[in-house]
N, C-alpha and C positions, 0 to 999 in steps of 0.2 A: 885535323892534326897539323896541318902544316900554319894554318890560323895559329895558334900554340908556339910551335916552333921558328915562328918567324916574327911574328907582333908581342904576343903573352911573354914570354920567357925574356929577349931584351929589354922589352916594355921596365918588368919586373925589376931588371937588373940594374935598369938606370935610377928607378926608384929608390933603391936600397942605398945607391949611390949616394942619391941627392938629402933623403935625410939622414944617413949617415954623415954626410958632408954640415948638414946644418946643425946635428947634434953635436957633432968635435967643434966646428965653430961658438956652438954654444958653451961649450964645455972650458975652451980654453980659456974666455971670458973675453971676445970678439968684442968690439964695438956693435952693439944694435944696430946702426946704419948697415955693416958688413955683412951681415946675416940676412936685412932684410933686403940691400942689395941682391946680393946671392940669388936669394927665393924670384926676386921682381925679374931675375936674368934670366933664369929657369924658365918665369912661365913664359917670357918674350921669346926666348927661343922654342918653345911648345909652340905658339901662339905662330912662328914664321912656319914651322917646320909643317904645321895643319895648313896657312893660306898657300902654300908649296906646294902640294900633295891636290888641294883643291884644282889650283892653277894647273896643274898637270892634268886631271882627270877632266876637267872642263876644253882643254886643249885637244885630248884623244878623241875625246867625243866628237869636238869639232871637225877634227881630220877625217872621221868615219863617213864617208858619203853615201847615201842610197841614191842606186842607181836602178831605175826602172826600165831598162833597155830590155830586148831581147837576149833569154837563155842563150847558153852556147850547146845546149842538148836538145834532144828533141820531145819536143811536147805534144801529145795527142791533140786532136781536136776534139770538143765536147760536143755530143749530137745533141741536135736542136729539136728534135721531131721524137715527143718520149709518149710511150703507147701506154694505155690502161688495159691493163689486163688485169681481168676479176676471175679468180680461181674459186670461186666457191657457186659455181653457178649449176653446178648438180645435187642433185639431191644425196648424193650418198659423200661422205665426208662434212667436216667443216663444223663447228660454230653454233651454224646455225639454225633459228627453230622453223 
């Protein structure tokens, strides 16, 4: 939902902009340079606006450090000495034949 509300719906709204914008420049009878200006500025600022957003998210990532130190909680110790125990070793229950 907020995907939608945040990307989808401006996303959309700039669109309607931009070829609204390029249909009235078509419409008044623009010079073809002007129009195809227009569009080339469009996608240049697309095109800055994604290596931005990149360069931002390559930078977070960067800042995130893993740090393997020791917890500030306290962590059991894992036993090292682990027993077998076989529960089927009478005849009555179990399995088996």
């Amino acid at each position: 939902m907020q995907f939608g509300w945040k990307v989808l719906i401006p996303v959309s709204i700039l669109w309607i902009l931009v070829v609204a914008t390029l249909r009235t420049l078509s419409l008044e009878g623009a010079p073809r340079i002007v129009v195809v200006g227009f569009a080339s500025f469009v996608v240049l600022l697309v095109m800055a606006a994604n290596i931005g957003f990149e360069n931002a998210k390559k930078k977070k990532l960067a800042s995130i450090e893993v740090e393997a130190s020791e917890p500030s909680f306290a962590v059991p110790t894992v036993p090292m000495n682990v027993s077998n125990i076989n529960v089927s070793q009478g005849s009555k229950g179990g399995d088996h034949v």
